[in-house]
VOLO-435796 format. One record per residue (C-alpha): x, y, z; residue in one letter. Coordinates in steps of 0.2 Angstrom, whole numbers, plus 2048, in hexadecimal, padded with zeros to 3 digits. Example, Ala and Ser with C-alpha at 12.3 -4.5 7.8 and 13.67 -1.06 7.14 Angstrom:
BEGIN
83E7EA827A
8447FB824S
//
This chain:
BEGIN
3D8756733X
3DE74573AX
3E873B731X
3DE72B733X
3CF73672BX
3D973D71CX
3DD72B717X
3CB72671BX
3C573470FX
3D4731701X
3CE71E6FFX
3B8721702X
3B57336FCX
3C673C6F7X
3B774B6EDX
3B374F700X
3C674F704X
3CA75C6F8X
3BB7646FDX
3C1765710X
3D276A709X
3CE779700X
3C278270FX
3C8790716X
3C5792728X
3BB79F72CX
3BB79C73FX
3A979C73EX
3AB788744X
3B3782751X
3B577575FX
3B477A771X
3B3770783X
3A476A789X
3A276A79BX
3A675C79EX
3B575A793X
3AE753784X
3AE75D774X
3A076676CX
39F77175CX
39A78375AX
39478C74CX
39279C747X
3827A1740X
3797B473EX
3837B974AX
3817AE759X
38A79E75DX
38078D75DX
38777D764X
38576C75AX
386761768X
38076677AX
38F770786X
38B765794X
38F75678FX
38B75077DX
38C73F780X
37E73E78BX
374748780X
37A73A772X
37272C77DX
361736782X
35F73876EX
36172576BX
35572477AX
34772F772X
348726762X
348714767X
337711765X
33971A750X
34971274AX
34B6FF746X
35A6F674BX
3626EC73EX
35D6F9731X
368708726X
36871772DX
36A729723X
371735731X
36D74672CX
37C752735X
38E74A73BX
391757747X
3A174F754X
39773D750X
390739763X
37E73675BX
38672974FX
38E72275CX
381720766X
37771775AX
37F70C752X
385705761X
374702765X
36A6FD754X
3786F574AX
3736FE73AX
37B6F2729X
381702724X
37D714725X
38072571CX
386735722X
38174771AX
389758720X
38576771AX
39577271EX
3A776E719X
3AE778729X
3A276F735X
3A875F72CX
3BA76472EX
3BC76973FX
3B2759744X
3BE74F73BX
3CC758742X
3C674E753X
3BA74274EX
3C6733749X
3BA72773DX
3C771773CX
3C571774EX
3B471574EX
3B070274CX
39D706746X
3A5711736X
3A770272DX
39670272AX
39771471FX
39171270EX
39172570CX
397736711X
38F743708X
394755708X
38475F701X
3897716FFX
37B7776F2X
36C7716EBX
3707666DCX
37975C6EAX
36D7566F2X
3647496E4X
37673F6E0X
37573B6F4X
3667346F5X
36672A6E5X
3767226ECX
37071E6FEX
35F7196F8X
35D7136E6X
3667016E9X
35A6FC6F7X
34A6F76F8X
3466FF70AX
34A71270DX
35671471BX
35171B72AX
35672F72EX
35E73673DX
35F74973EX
36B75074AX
35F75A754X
36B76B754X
36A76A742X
35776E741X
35E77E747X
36D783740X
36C77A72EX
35777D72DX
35878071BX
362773717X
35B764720X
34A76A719X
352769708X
359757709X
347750710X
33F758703X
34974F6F7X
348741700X
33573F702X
3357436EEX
3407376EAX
3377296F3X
32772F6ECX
32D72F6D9X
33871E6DEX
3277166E3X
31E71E6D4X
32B7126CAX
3297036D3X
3167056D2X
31670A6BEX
3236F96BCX
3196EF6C7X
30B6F06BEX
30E6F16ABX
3206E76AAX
3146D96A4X
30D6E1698X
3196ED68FX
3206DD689X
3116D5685X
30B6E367AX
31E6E4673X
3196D266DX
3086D4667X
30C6E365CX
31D6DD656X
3156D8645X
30E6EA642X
3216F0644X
3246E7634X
3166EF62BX
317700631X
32670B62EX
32F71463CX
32B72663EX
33C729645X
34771E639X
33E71C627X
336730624X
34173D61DX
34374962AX
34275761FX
330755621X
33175B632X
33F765633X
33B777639X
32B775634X
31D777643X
31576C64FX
30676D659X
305763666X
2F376166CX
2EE75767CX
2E0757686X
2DF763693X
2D076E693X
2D777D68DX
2D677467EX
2C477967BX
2CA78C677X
2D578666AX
2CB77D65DX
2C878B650X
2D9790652X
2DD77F64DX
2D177D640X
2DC78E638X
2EE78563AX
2E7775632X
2DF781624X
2EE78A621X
2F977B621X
30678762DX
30877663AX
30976563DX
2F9761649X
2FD752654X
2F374C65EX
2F8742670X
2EB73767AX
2D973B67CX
2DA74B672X
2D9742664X
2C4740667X
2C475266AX
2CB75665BX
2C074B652X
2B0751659X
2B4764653X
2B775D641X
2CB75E642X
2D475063BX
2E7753643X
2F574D638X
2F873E642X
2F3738654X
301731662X
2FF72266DX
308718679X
2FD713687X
30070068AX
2F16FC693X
2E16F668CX
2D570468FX
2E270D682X
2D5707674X
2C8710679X
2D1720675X
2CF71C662X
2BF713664X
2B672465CX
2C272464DX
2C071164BX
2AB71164AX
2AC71F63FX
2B8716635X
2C5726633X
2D3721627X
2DA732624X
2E4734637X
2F572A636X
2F8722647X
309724650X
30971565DX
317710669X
31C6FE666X
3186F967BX
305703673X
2F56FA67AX
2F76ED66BX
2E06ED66EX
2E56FF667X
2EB6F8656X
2DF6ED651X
2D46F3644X
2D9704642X
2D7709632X
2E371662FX
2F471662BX
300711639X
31371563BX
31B71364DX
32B716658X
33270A664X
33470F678X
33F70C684X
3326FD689X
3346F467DX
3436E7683X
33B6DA671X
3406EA663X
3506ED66FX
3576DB66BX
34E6D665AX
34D6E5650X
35D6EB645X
35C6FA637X
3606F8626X
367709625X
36B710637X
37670A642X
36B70F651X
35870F653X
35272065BX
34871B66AX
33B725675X
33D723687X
32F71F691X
32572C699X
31572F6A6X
30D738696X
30D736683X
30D749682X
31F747688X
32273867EX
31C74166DX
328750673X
335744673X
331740663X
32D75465BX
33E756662X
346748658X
33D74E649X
34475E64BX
33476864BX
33377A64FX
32C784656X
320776660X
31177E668X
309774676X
2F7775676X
2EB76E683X
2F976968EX
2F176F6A0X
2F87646ACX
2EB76B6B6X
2D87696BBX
2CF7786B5X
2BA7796BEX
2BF7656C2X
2BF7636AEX
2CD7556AAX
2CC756698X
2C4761689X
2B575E682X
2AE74F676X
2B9744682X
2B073768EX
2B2727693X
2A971869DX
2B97166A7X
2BD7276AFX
2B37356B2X
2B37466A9X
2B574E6B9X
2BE74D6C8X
2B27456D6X
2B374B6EBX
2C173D6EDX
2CB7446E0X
2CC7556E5X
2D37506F4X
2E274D6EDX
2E375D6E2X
2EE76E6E5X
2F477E6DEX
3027816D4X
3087906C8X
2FF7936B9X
3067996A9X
3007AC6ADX
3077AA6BEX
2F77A86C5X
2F17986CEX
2EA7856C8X
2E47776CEX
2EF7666CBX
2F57576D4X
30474B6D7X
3007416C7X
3007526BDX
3117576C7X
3197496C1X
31574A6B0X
31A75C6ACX
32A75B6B5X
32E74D6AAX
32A75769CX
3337676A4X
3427596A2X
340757690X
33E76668CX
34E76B695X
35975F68AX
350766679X
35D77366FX
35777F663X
34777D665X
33978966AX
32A782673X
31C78E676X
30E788683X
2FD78F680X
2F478768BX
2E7794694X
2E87906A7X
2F27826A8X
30077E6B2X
3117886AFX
31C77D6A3X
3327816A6X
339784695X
32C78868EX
32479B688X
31179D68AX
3097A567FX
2F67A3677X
2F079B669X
2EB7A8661X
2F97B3660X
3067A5658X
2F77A264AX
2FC7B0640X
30F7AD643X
30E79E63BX
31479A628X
30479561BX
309785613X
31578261FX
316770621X
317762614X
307756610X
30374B60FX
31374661BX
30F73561BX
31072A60AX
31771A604X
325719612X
329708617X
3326FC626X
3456FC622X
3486EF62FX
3556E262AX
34C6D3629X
3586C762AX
35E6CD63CX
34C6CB641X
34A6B863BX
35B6B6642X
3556BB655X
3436B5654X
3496A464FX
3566A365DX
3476A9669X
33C69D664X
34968E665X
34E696676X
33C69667DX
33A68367CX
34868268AX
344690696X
3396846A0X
34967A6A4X
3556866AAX
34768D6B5X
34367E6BAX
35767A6BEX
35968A6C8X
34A6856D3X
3516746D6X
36267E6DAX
3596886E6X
35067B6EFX
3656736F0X
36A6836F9X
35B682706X
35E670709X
36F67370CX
36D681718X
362678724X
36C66A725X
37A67872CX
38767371DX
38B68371DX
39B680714X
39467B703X
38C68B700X
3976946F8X
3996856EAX
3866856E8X
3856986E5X
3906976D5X
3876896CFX
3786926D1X
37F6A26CAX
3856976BBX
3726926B8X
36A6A26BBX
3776AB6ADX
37569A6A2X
3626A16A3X
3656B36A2X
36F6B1693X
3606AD688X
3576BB67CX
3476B3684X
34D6B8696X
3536C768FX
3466CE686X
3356C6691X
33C6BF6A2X
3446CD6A6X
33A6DA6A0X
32A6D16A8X
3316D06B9X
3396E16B9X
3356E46CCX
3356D56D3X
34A6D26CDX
34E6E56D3X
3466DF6E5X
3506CE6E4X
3606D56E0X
3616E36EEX
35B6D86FAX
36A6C96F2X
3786DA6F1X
3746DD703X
3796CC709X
3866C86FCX
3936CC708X
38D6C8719X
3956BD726X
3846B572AX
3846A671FX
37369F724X
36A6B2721X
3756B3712X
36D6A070BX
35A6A6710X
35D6B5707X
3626AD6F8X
35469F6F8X
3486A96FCX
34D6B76EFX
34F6AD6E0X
34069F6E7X
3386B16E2X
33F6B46D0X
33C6A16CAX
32C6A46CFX
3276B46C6X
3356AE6B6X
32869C6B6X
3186A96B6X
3206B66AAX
3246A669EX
31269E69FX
30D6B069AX
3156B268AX
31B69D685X
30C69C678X
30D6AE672X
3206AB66EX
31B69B662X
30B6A565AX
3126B7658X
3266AF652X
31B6A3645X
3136B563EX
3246BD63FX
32D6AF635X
31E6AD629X
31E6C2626X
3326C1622X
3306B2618X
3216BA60CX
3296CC60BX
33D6C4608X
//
């Protein structure tokens, strides 16, 4: 290897340079002479030697591959090069786009080797521009790549595949896009899940914080003996759930499981005269009230409901049970203002596409076992979404024309085949996650014709019935157990955050006035001020961002819109264009004091109303 290139490696990827080191060579790669006296590597593969780069004249070929993508690349845009070969592609267009930066995968250590042993990067002017070289040798490889070439941008870089690597690396490069399209798919399932209920995970947060201090936490203030080894059932609402009822109606009579309920299920449970020993919610949107809108008008007070603190806060009103909750990872108002009297830490569940997953979490915490998953399909089965004694005015029963467009086949617990789609995908392999970190436990899926679930063991219903102990569970589980919050913490954070709040309009009001500075200054070309006016504006904005109310709402409401801003800021931050660099920043945070000014006129009078109930509540029970 060159000596330039070890140095190069030792200060941006010394893993790779131990890598390189420790190859043995095989003499299956090697560089040979072009015709015209250029180098070209070779390859051994099944038997037959295959060039990288063409044996006439690679850098020709370079140019006519830049030529047949000129009208599908962007200039002035990152670039992923997939395949480093001797480089004469790389070359070749960067010279031509001027990508910001671009990344570079390989998938052999000896064809990384020999090319370095010719290939002299420092040399190479447009190699300042690397942000990564990535080795990727197996599988687990290839998610740790992407995440650092495409999680800190808002655009996904632009691919170039060496074309000779469609043939000799086939497997692999089919690997990476893979990963790569599902990446961007779940990337953009994030932004669109943030976009659209950053607003109101806090606003619920807010709404229901009061019935935090009335309720206790399920997690915190119940003795875990209660759950302890004991067995759960956790039912949803797929429609395999309609072979289950008597089977149920048996582990409720025998008191030989916890019978919790998750979502929807909750109606089918009802309407076959089961009572489950409590029902699980966290859905923050409105249309979550419906789901207990059965219970309500039959005025059930013998189902205790477990609700998310980011829950629907329609969902709490009125019901008529008893109520204990759990905080989520949502909840950015709990996260700064709640404090335990006797725990040092507050158990959290993390949010997920699915309360199934969310109650897991939960079960898991509890220490329940065995846990037996019932109704948890993630699958269509004759276009039926849900079991029966569940309908609603807002989605339909059954899957209509349009959405059976989008629908596939995947394995089924019997190794057969099911019908599901993407949304369905996405929710069991975030459960499969879960389920992968849980220890000790069992988890039996009985779901009849539902999707196959990793770590977990399917068997029916029916045959775990008479495996289970009689009087195996303790009831009633839910008594006299209070809130054990410390009290004085809270009035200590709720006062600052109402004091706080009748200044936020000010400092947003200074940063846009700092803003408009920065604009002015730029088009009157006064370019060297800039750098002055930034750290003033820097000293405003953290002058803001320390606040509990741009802590807990500003930034929680605007979620999306500070993750845009800050990767488009970062990829200016050390540019040599000054006038780019001050648009950039204008623009950017002309953006955020936008969305901080709407997020604030959002939740300015709740903050008054909902910290006078709060102060008032601590006053009355201290």
């Amino acid at each position: 290897m060159l000596t330039d290139n070890r140095v190069f490696l030792k200060e941006k990827a010394s893993g790779i340079l131990e890598r390189l080191d420790a190859v043995f060579d095989s003499g299956r790669v090697g560089c040979v002479e072009a015709k015209n006296g250029q180098k070209t590597l070779q390859i051994e593969k099944n038997g037959r030697m295959l060039l990288v780069h063409s044996g006439y004249d690679p850098g020709k070929e370079a140019a006519m591959i830049m030529e047949r993508l000129r009208g599908k690349l962007k200039e002035k845009e990152p670039v992923i090069f997939i395949g480093f070969g001797l480089g004469y592609h790389i070359d070749a267009i960067a010279e031509r786009l001027s990508p910001p930066w671009f990344s570079v995968i390989e998938f052999s250590p000896e064809v990384l080797k020999a090319a370095l042993s010719v290939y002299d990067i420092k040399k190479r002017k447009f190699f300042k521009g690397l942000k990564h070289l990535h080795l990727i040798e197996n599988e687990e490889q290839i998610l740790p790549a992407i995440v650092q070439d495409v999680d800190d941008v808002n655009r996904p870089p632009q691919l170039v595949i060496l074309p000779s690597y469609e043939r000799i690396f086939k497997e692999e490069v089919a690997r990476y896009l893979s990963g790569f399209q599902q990446y961007l798919k779940e990337k953009k399932s994030r932004y669109v899940t943030t976009l659209h209920f950053e607003k109101r995970w806090i606003i619920n947060s807010l709404q229901n914080f009061p019935y935090l201090l009335k309720t206790p936490n399920l997690l915190a203030d119940f003795d875990r003996s209660l759950f302890e080894n004991k067995p759960a059932v956790l039912v949803a609402a797929g429609p395999s759930l309609n072979e289950e009822f008597d089977h149920l109606k048996r582990i409720k009579e025998d008191r030989s499981a916890y019978i919790f309920s998750v979502g929807s299920a909750i109606n089918a449970l009802i309407e076959h005269g089961i009572y489950p020993h409590a029902a699980f919610t966290y859905d923050p949107t409105p249309h979550n009230q419906f789901v207990f809108q059965k219970l309500k008008e039959k005025g059930i007070t013998e189902i205790p409901l477990v609700f998310g603190s980011s829950v629907g806060f329609e969902t709490l009103k009125d019901y008529p049970g008893k109520m204990a909750h759990f905080i989520t990872s949502q909840d950015w108002l709990s996260a700064y203002t709640l404090k335990h009297r006797e725990l040092a830490d507050i158990d959290i569940a993390m949010d997920s596409p699915s309360i199934a997953i969310i109650t897991l979490q939960i079960l898991d915490r509890l220490n329940c076992n065995p846990i037996l998953l019932v109704g948890q399909n993630f699958s269509f089965r004759e276009r039926k979404r849900y079991a029966s004694g569940i309908e609603y005015d807002m989605v339909d029963s059954e899957l209509g024309e349009k959405e059976m467009e989008g629908t596939f086949e995947t394995e089924s617990v019997d190794g057969g085949k099911v019908l599901t789609n993407e949304g369905y995908m996405q929710m069991k392999k975030s459960m499969e996650y879960v389920l992968g970190g849980m220890i000790g436990k069992t988890v039996y899926n009985t779901t009849k014709k539902g999707a196959k679930i990793e770590h977990t063991i399917y068997r029916e219903l029916s045959s775990l019935v008479d495996e289970l102990p009689k009087n195996g569970i303790v009831l009633p589980w839910f008594t006299d157990e209070r809130p054990n919050y410390d009290l004085a913490f809270i009035e200590e954070k709720w006062k600052t955050i109402v004091s706080q709040s009748e200044s936020i309009g000010e400092k947003i009001d200074e940063i846009r006035k700092m803003t408009a500075k920065i604009e002015q200054t730029l088009q009157m070309r006064k370019l060297n001020k800039l750098e002055h006016l930034y750290q003033v504006l820097e000293g405003k904005i953290g002058g803001l961002q320390n606040t509990l109310v741009y802590k807990i709402f500003l930034r929680s409401m605007t979620q999306f819109e500070t993750e845009i801003a800050s990767k488009e800021i970062a990829a200016v931050r050390n540019s040599e264009d000054a006038i780019k660099k001050g648009q950039t920043v204008v623009k950017e945070y002309r953006r955020l004091v936008d969305a901080w000014e709407a997020a604030f006129r959002t939740v300015k009078e709740e903050i008054k109303k909902i910290g006078g109930e709060v102060l008032a509540e601590i006053q009355k029970v201290g």
